[in-house]
N, C-alpha and C positions, 0 to 999 in steps of 0.2 A: 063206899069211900066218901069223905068229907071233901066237900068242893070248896077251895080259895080264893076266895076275891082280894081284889088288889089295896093295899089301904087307900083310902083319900074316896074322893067323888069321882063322880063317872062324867062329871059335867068338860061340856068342851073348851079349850085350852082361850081363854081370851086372848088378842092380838095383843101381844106386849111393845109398848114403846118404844122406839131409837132415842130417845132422850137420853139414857145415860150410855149411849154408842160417845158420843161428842168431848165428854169429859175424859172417857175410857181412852178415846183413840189420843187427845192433848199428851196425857201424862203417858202412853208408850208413846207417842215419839218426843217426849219433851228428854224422855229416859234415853234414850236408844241417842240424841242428840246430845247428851253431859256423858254416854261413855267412850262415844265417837269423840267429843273432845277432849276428855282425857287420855284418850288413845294416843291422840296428834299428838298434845303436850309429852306424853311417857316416849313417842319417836323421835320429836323434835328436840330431846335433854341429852338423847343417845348419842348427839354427835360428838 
C-alpha cells in the first residue's frame, strides 16, 4: 500500500508576529463600538 505524505514541508512552523493582532483587534472594537451606537440611537428614536 502507497504511503501519504502531507503536502507542503516538514519544516518547523516560524514564530509568527503579533503585529497584525493591533490593527485586527482596532477594527472589531472600532465595529462592535458603531453597532453599540447605532443600537442606542434605534432605542433612543423608540420613545
Amino acid at each position: 500500500m502507497a504511503k501519504f505524505k502531507p503536502a507542503g514541508s516538514r519544516k518547523a512552523a516560524s514564530p509568527r508576529s503579533n503585529a497584525a493582532a493591533i490593527p485586527c483587534g482596532i477594527l472589531i472594537l472600532a465595529g462592535s463600538a458603531i453597532i453599540a451606537y447605532l443600537f442606542y440611537q434605534v432605542l433612543k428614536s423608540a420613545n
